[in-house]
Steps between C-alpha positions, in 0.01 A plus 500: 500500500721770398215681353128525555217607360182585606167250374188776412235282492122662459371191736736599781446876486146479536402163614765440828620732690789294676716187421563268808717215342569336180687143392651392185384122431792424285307440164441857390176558792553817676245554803394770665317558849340795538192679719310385183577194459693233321664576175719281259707609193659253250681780253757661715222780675337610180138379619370389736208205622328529779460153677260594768320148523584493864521883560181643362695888498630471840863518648738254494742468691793277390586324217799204503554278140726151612508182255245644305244530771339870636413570831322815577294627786174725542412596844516167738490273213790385292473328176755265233439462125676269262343648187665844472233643747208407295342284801596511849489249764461636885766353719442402910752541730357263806203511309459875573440811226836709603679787271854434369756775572763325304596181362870372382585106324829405691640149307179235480239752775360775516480740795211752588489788716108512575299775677132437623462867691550367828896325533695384230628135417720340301484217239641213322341323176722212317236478214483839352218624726261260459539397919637720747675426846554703833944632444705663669495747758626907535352619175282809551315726254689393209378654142829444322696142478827486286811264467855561531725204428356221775320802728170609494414895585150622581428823526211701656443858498759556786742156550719299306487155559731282425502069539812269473262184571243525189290668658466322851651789684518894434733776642505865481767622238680790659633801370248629324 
C-alpha cells in the first residue's frame, strides 16, 4: 500500500453512513459491514450487492471469511454461510443466541470472542462453526482477533490482548 485511493461509490454516500468491518474471502469477494447492512463486491469495489438475507437493513457488526466459510453477527445472533452469503445458518454457542465480537482460524479451530450483553465468553469450534465449546479464560470485550506468527491478539476498544496458548489464556500487552 504505497498509495491509496479513495472508492466513491453512490450506494455508500447515500445508503450507509459508517463501515464497521470488512474481509477479503480469498476468491475475489470483498465484504462489507456496515449500519446498513451486509454488502459483497466481486470486481475489486466497483459495485456493490447487498446480501441482507439475514440483516433486513440493520447493523452488522463483524464480518470474518476462514476456509471459505463467513461468519457474521447482528445483534445477539451470529450467523455462518458456505454459499458466498447467499443463505445463512444461525450458530449456538451452549445452545444460546449470543453476538460475536471477533472470530480468528488458528491451524484446524476456530476461536470466537462472543458477547451476549451481560459477560463475555470465549470459544472453541474444530468443525468450522458448525458446534461450539466453552475455551479459555481472560478474554474480555474483544471486537478485533488477529495472528502474529503462533500468537493470537484481541483487541477491544481500550486493551490489547495477547495469547501464547491458542487462545486458552490472555494477557495485557503493555506499552501501549
Amino acid at each position: 500500500g504505497t498509495t491509496w485511493s479513495r472508492l466513491d461509490n453512490v450506494m455508500f454516500e447515500s445508503y450507509c453512513t459508517d463501515i464497521f468491518t470488512f474481509s477479503y474471502s480469498g476468491t475475489d469477494y470483498i465484504y462489507v459491514t456496515t449500519d446498513s447492512g451486509l454488502f459483497c463486491s466481486t470486481n475489486n469495489c466497483e459495485t456493490w450487492v447487498e446480501k441482507n438475507s439475514i440483516a433486513g437493513g440493520e447493523t452488522i457488526g463483524s464480518i470474518k471469511e476462514a476456509d471459505g466459510i463467513l461468519y457474521t453477527s447482528k445483534s445477539q445472533h451470529t450467523y455462518r454461510s458456505s454459499d458466498f452469503g447467499e443463505t445463512w445458518q444461525e450458530i449456538l454457542f451452549n445452545n444460546s443466541n449470543r453476538g460475536v465480537g471477533a472470530i480468528i482460524k488458528k491451524d484446524n479451530f476456530l476461536i470466537a470472542s462472543v458477547l451476549d450483553g451481560v459477560a463475555d465468553f470465549e470459544f472453541k469450534s474444530l468443525d468450522n462453526g458448525l458446534t461450539w465449546s466453552s475455551y479459555g479464560s481472560g478474554l474480555y470485550q474483544s471486537n478485533l482477533m488477529t495472528l502474529v506468527g503462533d500468537y493470537i491478539y484481541a483487541a477491544s476498544f481500550t486493551v490489547l490482548n495477547k495469547s501464547t496458548d491458542d487462545g486458552l489464556t490472555w494477557s495485557g500487552v503493555q506499552g501501549l
